[in-house]
mmCIF file of the N, C-alpha and C atoms, coordinates in Angstrom:
data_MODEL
# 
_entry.id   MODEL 
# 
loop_
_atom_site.group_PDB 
_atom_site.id 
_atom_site.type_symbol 
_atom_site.label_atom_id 
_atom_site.label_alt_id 
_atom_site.label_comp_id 
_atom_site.label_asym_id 
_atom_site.label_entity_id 
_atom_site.label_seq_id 
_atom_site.pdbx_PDB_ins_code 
_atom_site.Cartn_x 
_atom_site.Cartn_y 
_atom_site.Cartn_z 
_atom_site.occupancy 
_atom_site.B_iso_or_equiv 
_atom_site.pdbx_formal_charge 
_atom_site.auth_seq_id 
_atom_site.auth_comp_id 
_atom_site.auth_asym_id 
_atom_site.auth_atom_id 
_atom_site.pdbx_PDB_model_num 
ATOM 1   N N  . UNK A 1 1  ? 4.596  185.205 -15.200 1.00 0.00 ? 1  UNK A N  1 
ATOM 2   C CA . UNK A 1 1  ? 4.903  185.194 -13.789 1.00 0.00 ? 1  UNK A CA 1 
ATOM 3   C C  . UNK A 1 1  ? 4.809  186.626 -13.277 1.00 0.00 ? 1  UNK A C  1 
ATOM 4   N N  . UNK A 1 2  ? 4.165  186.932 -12.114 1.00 0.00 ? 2  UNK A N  1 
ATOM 5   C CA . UNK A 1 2  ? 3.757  188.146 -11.670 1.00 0.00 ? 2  UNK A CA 1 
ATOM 6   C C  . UNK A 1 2  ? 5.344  188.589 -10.641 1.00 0.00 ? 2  UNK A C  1 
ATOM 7   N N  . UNK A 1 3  ? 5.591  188.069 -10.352 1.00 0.00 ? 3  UNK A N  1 
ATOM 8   C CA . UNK A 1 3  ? 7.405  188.369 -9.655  1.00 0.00 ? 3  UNK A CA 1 
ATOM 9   C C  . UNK A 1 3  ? 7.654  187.366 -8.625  1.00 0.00 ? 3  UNK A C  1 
ATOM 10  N N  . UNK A 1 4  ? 8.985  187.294 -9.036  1.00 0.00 ? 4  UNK A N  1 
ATOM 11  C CA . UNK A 1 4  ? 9.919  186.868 -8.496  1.00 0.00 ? 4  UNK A CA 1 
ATOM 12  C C  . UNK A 1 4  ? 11.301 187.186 -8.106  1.00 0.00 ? 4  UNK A C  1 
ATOM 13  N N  . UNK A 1 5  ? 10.999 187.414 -6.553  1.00 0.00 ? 5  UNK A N  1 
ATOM 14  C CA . UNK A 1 5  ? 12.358 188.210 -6.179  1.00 0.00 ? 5  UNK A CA 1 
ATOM 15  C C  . UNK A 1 5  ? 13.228 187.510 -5.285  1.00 0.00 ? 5  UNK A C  1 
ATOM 16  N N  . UNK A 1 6  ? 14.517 187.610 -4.965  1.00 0.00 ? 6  UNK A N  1 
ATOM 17  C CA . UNK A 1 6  ? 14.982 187.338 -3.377  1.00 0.00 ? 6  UNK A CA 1 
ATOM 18  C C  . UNK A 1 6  ? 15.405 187.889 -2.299  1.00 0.00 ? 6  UNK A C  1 
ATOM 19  N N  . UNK A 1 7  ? 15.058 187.099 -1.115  1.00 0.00 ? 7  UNK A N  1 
ATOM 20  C CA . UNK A 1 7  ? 14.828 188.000 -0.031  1.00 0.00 ? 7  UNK A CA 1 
ATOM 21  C C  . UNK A 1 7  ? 15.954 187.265 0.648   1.00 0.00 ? 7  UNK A C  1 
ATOM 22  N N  . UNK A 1 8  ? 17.221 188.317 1.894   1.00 0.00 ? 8  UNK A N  1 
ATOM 23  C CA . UNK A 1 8  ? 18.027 187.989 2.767   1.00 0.00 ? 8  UNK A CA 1 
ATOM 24  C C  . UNK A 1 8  ? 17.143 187.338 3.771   1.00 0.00 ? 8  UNK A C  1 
ATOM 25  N N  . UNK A 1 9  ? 17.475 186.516 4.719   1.00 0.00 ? 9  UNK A N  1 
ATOM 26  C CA . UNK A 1 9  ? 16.153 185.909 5.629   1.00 0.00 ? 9  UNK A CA 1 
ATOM 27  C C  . UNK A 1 9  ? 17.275 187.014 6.702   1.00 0.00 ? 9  UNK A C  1 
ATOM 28  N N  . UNK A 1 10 ? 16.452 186.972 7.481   1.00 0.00 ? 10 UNK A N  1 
ATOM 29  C CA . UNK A 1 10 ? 17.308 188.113 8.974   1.00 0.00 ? 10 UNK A CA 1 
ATOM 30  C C  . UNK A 1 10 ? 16.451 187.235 10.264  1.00 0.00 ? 10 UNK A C  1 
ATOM 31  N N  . UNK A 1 11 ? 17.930 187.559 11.193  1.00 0.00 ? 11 UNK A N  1 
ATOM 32  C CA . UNK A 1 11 ? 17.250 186.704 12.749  1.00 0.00 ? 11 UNK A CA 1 
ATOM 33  C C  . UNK A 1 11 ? 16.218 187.660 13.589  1.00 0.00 ? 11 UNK A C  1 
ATOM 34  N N  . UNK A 1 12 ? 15.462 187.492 14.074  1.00 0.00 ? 12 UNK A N  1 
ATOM 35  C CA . UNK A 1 12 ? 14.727 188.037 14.945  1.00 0.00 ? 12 UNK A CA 1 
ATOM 36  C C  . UNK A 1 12 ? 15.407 187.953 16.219  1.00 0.00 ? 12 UNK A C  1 
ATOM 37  N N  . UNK A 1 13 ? 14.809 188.988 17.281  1.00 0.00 ? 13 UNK A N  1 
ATOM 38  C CA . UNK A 1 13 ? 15.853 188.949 18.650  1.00 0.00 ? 13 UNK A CA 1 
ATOM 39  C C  . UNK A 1 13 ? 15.949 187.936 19.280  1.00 0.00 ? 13 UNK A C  1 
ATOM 40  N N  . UNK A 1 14 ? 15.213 186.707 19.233  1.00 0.00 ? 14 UNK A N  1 
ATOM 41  C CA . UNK A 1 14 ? 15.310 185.878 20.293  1.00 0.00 ? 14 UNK A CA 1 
ATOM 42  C C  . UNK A 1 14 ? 14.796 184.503 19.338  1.00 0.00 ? 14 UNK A C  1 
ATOM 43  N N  . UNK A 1 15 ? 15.281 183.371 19.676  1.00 0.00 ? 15 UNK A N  1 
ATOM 44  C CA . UNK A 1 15 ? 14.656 182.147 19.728  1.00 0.00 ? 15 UNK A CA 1 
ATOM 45  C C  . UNK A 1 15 ? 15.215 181.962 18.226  1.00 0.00 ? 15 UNK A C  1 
ATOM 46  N N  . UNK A 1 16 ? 14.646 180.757 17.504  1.00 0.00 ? 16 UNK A N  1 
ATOM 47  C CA . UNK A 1 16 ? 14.954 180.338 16.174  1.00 0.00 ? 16 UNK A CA 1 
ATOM 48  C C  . UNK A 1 16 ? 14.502 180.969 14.806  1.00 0.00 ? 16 UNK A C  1 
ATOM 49  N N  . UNK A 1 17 ? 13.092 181.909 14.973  1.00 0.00 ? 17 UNK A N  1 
ATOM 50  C CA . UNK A 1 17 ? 12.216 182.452 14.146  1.00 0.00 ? 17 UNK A CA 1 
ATOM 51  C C  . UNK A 1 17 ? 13.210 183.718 12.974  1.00 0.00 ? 17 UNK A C  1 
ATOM 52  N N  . UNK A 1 18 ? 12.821 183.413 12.516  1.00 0.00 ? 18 UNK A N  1 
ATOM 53  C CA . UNK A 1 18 ? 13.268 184.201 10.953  1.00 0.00 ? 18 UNK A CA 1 
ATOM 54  C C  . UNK A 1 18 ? 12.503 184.978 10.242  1.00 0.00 ? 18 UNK A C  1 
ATOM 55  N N  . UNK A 1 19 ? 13.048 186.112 9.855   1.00 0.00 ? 19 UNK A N  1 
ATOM 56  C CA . UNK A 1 19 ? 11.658 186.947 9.316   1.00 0.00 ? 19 UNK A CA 1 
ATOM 57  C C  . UNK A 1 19 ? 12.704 187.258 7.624   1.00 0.00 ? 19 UNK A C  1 
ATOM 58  N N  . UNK A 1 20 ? 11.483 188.033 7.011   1.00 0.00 ? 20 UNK A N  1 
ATOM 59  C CA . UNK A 1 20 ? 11.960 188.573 5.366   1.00 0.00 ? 20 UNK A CA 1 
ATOM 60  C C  . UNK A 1 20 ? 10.947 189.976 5.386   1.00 0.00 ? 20 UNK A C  1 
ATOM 61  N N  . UNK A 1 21 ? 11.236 190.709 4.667   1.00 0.00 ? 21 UNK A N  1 
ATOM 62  C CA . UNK A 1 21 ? 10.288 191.818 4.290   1.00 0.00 ? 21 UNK A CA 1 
ATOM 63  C C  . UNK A 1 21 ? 9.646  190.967 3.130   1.00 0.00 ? 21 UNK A C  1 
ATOM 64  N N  . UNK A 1 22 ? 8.370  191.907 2.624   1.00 0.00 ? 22 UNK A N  1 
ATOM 65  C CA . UNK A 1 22 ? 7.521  191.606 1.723   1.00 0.00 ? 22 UNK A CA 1 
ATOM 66  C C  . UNK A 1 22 ? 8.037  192.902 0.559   1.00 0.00 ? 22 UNK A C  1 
ATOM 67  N N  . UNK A 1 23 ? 8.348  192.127 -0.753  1.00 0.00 ? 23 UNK A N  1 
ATOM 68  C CA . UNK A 1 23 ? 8.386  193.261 -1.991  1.00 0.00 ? 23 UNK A CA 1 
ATOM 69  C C  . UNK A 1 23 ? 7.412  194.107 -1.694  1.00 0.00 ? 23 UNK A C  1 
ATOM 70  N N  . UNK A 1 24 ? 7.789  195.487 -2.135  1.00 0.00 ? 24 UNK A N  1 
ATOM 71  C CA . UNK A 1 24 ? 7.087  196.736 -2.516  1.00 0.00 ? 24 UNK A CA 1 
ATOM 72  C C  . UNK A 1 24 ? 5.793  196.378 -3.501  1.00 0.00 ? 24 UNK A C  1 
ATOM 73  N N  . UNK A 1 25 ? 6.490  195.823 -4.433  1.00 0.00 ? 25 UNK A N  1 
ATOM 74  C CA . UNK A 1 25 ? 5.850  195.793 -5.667  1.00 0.00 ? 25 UNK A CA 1 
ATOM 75  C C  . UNK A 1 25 ? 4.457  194.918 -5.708  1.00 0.00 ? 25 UNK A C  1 
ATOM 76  N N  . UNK A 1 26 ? 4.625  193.845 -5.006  1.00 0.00 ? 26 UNK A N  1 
ATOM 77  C CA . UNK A 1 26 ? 3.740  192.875 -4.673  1.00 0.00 ? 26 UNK A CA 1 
ATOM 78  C C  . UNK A 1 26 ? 2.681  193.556 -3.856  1.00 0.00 ? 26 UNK A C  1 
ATOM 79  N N  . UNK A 1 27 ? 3.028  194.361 -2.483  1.00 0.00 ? 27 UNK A N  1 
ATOM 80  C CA . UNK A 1 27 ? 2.390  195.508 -2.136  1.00 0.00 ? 27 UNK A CA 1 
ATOM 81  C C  . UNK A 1 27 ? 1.261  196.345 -2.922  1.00 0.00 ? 27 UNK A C  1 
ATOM 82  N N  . UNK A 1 28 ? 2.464  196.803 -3.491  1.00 0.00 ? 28 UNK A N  1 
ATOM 83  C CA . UNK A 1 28 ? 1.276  197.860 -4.244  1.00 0.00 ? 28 UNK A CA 1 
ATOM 84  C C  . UNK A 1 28 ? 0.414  197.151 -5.470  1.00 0.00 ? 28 UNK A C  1 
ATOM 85  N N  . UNK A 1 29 ? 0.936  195.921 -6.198  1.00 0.00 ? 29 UNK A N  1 
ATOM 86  C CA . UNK A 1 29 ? 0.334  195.695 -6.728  1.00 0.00 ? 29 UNK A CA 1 
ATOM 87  C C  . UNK A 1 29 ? -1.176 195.168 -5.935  1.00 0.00 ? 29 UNK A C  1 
ATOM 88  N N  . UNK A 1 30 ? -0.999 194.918 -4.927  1.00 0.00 ? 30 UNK A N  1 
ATOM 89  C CA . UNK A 1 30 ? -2.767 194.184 -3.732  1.00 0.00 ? 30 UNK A CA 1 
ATOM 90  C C  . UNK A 1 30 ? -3.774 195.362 -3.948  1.00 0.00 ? 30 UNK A C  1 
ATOM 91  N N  . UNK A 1 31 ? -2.791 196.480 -4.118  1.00 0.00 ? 31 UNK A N  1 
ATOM 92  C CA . UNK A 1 31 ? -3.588 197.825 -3.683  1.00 0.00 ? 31 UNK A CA 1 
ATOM 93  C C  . UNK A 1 31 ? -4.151 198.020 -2.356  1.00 0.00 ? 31 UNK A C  1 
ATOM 94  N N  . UNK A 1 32 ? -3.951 197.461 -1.368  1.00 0.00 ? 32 UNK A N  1 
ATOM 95  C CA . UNK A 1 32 ? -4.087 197.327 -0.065  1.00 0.00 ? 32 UNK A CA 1 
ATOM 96  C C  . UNK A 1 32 ? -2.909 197.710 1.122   1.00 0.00 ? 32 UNK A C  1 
ATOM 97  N N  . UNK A 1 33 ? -3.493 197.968 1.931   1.00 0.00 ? 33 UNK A N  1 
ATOM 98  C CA . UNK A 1 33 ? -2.317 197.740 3.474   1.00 0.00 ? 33 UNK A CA 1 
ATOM 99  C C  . UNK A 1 33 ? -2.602 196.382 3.455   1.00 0.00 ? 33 UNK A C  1 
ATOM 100 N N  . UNK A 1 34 ? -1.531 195.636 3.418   1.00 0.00 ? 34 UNK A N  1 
ATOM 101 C CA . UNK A 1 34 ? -1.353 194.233 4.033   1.00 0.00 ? 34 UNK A CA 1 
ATOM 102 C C  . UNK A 1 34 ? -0.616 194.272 5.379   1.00 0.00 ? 34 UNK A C  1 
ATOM 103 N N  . UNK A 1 35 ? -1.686 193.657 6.582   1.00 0.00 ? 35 UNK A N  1 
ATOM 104 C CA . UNK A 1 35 ? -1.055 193.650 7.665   1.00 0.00 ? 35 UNK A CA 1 
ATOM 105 C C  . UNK A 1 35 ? -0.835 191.995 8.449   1.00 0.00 ? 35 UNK A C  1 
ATOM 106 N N  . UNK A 1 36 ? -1.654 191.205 7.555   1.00 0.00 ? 36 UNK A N  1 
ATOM 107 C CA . UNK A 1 36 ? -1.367 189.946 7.760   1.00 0.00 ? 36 UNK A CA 1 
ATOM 108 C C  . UNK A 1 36 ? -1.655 189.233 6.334   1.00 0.00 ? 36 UNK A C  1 
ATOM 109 N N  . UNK A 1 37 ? -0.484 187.909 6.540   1.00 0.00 ? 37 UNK A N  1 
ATOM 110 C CA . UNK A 1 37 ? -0.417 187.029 5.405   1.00 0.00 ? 37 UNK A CA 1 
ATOM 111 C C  . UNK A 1 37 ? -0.466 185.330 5.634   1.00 0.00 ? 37 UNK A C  1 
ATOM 112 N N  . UNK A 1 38 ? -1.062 184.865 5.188   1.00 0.00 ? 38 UNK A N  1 
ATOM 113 C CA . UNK A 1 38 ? -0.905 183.299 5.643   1.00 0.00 ? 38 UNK A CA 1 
ATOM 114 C C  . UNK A 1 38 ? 0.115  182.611 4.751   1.00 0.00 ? 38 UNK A C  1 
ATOM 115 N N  . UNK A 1 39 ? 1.064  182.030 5.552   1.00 0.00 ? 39 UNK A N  1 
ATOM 116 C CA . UNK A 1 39 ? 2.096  180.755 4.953   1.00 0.00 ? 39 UNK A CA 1 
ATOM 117 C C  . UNK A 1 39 ? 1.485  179.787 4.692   1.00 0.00 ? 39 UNK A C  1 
ATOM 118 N N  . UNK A 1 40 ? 1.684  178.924 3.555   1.00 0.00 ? 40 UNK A N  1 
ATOM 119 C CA . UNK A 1 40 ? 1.090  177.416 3.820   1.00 0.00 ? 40 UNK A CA 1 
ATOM 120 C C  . UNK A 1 40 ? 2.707  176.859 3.030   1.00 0.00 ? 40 UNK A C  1 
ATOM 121 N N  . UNK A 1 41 ? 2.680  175.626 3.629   1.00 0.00 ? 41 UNK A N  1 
ATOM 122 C CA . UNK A 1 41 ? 3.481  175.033 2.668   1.00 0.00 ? 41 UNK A CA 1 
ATOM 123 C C  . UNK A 1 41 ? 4.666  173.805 3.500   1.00 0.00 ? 41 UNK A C  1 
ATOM 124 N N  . UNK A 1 42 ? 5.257  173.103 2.748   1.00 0.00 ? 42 UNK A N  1 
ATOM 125 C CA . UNK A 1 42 ? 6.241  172.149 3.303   1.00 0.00 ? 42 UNK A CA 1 
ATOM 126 C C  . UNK A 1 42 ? 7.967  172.760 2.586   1.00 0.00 ? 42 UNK A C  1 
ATOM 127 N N  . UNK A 1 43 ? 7.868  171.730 1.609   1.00 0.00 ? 43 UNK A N  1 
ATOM 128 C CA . UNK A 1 43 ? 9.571  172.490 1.056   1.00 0.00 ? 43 UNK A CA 1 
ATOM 129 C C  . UNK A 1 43 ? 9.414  173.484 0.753   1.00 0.00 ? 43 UNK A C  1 
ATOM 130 N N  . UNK A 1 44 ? 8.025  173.861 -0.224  1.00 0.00 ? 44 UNK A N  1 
ATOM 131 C CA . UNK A 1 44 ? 8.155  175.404 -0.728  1.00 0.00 ? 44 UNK A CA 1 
ATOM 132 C C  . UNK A 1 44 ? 6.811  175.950 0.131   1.00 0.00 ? 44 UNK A C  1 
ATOM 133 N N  . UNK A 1 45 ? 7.325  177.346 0.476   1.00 0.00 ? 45 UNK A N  1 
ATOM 134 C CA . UNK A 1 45 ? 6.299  178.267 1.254   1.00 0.00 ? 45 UNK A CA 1 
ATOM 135 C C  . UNK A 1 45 ? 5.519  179.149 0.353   1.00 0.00 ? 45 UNK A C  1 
ATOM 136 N N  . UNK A 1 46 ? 4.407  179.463 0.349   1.00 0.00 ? 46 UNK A N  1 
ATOM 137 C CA . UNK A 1 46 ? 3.396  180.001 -0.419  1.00 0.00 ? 46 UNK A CA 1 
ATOM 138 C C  . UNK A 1 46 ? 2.778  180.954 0.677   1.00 0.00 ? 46 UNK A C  1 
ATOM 139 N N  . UNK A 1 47 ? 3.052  182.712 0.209   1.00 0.00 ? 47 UNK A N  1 
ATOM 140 C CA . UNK A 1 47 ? 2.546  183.898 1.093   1.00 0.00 ? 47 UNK A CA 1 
ATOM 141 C C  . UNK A 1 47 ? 1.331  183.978 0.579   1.00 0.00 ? 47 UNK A C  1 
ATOM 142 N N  . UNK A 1 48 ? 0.036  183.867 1.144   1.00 0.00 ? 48 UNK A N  1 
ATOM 143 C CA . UNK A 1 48 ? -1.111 184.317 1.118   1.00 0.00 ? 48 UNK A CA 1 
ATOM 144 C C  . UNK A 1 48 ? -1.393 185.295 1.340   1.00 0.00 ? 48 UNK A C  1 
ATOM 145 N N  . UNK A 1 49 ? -2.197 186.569 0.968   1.00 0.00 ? 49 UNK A N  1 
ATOM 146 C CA . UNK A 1 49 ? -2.764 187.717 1.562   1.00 0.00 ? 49 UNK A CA 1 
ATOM 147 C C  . UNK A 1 49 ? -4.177 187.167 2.280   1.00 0.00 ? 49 UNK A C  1 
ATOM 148 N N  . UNK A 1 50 ? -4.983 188.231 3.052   1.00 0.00 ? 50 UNK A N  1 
ATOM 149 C CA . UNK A 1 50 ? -6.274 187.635 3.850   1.00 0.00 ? 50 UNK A CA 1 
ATOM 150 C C  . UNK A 1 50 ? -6.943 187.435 2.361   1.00 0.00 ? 50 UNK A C  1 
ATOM 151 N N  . UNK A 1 51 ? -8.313 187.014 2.537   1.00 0.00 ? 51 UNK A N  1 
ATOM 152 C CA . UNK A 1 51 ? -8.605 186.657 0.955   1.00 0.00 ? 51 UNK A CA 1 
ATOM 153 C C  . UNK A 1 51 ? -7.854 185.485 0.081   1.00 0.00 ? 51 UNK A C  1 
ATOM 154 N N  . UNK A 1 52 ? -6.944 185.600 0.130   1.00 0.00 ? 52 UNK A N  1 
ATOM 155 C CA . UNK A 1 52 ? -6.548 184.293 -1.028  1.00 0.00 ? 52 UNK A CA 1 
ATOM 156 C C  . UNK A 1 52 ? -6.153 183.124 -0.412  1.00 0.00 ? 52 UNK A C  1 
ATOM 157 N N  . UNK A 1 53 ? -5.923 182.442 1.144   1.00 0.00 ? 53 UNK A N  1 
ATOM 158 C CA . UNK A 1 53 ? -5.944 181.850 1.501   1.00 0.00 ? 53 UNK A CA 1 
ATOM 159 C C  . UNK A 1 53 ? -6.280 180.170 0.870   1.00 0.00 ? 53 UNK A C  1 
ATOM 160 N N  . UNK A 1 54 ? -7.307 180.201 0.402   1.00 0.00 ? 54 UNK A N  1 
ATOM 161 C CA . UNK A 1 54 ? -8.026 178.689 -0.249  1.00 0.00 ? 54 UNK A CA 1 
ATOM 162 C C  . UNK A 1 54 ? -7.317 178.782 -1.382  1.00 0.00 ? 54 UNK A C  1 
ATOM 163 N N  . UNK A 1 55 ? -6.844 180.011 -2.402  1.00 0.00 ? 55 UNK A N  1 
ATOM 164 C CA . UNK A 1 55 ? -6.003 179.604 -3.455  1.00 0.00 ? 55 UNK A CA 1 
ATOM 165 C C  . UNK A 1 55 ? -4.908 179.060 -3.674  1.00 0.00 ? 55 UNK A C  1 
ATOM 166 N N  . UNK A 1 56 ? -3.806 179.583 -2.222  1.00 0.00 ? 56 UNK A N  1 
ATOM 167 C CA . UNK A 1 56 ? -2.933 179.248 -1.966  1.00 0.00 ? 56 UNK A CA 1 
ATOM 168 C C  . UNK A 1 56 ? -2.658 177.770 -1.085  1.00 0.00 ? 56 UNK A C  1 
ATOM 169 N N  . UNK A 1 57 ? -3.678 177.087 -0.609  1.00 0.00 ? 57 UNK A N  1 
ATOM 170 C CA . UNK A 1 57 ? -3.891 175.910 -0.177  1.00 0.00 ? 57 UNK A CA 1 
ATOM 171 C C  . UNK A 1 57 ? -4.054 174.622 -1.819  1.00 0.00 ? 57 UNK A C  1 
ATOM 172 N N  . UNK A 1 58 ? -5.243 175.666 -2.273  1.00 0.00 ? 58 UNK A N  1 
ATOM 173 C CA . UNK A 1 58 ? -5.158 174.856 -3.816  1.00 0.00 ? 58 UNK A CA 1 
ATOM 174 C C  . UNK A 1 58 ? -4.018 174.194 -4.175  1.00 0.00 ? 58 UNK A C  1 
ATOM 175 N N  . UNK A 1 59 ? -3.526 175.298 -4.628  1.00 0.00 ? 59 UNK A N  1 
ATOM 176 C CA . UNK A 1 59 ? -2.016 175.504 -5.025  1.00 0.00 ? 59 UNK A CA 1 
ATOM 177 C C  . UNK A 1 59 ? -1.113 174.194 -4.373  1.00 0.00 ? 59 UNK A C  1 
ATOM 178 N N  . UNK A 1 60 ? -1.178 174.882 -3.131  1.00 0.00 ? 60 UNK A N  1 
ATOM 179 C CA . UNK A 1 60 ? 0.291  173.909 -2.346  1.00 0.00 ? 60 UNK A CA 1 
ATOM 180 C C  . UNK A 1 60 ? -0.264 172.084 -2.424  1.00 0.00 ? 60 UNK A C  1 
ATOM 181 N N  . UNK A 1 61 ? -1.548 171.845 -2.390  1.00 0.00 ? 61 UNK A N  1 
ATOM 182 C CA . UNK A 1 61 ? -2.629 170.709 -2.700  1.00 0.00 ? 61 UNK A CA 1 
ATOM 183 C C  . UNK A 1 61 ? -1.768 170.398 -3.838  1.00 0.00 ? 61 UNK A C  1 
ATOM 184 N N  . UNK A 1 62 ? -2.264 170.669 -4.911  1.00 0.00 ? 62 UNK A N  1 
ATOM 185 C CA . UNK A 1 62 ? -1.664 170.646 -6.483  1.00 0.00 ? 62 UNK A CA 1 
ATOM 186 C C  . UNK A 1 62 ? -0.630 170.331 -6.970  1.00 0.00 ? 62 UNK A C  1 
ATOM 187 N N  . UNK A 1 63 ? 0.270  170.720 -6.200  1.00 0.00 ? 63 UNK A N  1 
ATOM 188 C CA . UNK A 1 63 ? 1.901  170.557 -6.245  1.00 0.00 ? 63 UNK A CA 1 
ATOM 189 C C  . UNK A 1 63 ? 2.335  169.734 -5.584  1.00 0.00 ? 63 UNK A C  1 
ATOM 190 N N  . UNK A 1 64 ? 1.568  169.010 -4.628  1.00 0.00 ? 64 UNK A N  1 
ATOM 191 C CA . UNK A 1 64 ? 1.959  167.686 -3.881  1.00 0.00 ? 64 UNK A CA 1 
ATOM 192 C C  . UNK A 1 64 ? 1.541  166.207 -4.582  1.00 0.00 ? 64 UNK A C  1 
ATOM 193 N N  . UNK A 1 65 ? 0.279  166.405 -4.861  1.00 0.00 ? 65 UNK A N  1 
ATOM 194 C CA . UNK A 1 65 ? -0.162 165.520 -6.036  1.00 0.00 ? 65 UNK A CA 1 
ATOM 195 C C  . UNK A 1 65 ? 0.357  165.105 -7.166  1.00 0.00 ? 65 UNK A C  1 
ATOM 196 N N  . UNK A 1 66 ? 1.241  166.784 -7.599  1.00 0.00 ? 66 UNK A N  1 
ATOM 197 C CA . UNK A 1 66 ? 2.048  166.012 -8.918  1.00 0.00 ? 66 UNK A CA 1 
ATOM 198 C C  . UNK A 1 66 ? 3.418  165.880 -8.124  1.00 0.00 ? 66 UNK A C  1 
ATOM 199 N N  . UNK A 1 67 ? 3.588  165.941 -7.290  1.00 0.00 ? 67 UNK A N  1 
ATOM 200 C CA . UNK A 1 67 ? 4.844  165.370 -6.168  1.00 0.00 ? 67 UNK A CA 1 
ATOM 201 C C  . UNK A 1 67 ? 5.970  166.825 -6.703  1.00 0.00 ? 67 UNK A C  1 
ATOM 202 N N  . UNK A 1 68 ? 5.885  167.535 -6.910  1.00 0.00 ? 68 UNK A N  1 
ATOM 203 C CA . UNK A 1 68 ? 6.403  168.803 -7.273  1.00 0.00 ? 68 UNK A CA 1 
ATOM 204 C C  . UNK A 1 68 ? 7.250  169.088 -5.935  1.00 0.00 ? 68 UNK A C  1 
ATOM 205 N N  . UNK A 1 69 ? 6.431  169.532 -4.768  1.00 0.00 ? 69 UNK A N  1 
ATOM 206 C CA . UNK A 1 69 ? 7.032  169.395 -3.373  1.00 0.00 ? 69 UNK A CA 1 
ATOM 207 C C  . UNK A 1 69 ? 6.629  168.088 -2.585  1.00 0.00 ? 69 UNK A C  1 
ATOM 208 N N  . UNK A 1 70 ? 7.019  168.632 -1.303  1.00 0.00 ? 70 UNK A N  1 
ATOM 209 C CA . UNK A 1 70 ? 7.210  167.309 -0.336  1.00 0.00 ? 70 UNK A CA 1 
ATOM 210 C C  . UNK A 1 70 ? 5.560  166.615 0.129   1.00 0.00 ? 70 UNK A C  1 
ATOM 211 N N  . UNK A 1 71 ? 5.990  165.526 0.981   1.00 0.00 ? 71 UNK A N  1 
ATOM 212 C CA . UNK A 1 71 ? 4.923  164.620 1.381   1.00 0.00 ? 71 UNK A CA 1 
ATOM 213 C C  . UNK A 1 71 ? 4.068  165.468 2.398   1.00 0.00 ? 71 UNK A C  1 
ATOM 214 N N  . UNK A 1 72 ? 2.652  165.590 2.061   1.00 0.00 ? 72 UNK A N  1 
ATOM 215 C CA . UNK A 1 72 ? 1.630  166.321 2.794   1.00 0.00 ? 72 UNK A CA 1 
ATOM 216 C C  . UNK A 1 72 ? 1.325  165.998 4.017   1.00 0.00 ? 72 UNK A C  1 
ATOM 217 N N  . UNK A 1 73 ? 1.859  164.408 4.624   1.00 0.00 ? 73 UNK A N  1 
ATOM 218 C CA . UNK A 1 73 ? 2.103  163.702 6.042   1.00 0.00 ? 73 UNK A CA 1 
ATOM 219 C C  . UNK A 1 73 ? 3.029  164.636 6.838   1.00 0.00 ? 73 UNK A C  1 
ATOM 220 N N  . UNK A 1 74 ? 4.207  165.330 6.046   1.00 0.00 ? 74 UNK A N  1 
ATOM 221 C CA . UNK A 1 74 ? 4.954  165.900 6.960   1.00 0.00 ? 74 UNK A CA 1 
ATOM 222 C C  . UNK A 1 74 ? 4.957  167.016 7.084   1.00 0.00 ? 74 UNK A C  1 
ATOM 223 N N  . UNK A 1 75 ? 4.061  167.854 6.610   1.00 0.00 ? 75 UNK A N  1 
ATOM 224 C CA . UNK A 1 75 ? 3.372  169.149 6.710   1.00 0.00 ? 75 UNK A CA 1 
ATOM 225 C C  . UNK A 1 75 ? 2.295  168.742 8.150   1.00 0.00 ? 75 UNK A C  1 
ATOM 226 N N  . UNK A 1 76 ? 1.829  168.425 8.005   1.00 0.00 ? 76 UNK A N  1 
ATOM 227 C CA . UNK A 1 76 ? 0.773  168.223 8.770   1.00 0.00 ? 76 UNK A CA 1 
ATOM 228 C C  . UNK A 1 76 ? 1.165  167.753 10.216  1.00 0.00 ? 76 UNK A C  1 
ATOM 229 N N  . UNK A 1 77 ? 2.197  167.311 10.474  1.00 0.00 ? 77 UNK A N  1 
ATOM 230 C CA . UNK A 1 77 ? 2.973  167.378 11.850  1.00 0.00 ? 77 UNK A CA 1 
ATOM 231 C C  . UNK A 1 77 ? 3.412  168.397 11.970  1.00 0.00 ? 77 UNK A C  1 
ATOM 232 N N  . UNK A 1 78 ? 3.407  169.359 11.343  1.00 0.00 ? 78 UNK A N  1 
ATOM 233 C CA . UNK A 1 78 ? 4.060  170.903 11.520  1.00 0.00 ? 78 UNK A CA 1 
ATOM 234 C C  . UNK A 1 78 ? 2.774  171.840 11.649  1.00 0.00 ? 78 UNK A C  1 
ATOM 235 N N  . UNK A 1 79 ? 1.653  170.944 11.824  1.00 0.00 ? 79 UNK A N  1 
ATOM 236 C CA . UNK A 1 79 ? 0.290  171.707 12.040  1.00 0.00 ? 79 UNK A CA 1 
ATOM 237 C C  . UNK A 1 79 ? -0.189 172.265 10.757  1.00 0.00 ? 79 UNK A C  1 
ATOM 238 N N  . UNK A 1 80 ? -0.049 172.426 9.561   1.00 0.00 ? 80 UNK A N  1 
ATOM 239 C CA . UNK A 1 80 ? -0.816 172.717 8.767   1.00 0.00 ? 80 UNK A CA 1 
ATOM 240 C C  . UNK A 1 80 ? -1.832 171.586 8.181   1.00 0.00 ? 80 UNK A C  1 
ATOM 241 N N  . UNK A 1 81 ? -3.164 171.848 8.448   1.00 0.00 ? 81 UNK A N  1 
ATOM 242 C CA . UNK A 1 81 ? -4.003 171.025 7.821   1.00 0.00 ? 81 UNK A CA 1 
ATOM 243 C C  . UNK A 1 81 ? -4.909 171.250 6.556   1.00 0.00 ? 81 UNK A C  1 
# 
């Protein structure tokens, strides 16, 4: 396993939205500035960097099939397709 950490969730100024920082480590391990990341996911959320996008769809695919996480019907009312 490449890491696993936990993050405090913190409120943003307004409305319901929730933010987390991104590990250092995960950072530097990209070797990149990461300035955007794609979420995919239902019960469990999966951070994408630009680039890994389709892996992380794989992935969340994969884990629904073996029913690992939730039903892919109710993702998909939440707009992820």
């Amino acid at each position: 396993m490449g890491i696993c950490v936990k993050r405090k969730v913190f409120r943003l100024t307004s409305g319901k939205a929730r933010g987390i920082t991104l590990p250092s480590a995960w950072l530097s391990y990209l070797g990149s500035d990461v300035s955007t990341v794609t979420i995919i996911g239902t019960d469990l959320l999966v951070i994408a960097p630009l680039g890994l996008e389709k892996k992380a769809e794989e992935l969340v695919a994969y884990m629904e099939r073996r029913e690992v996480i939730g039903n892919k019907d109710k993702a998909t009312e939440g707009g992820i397709s």
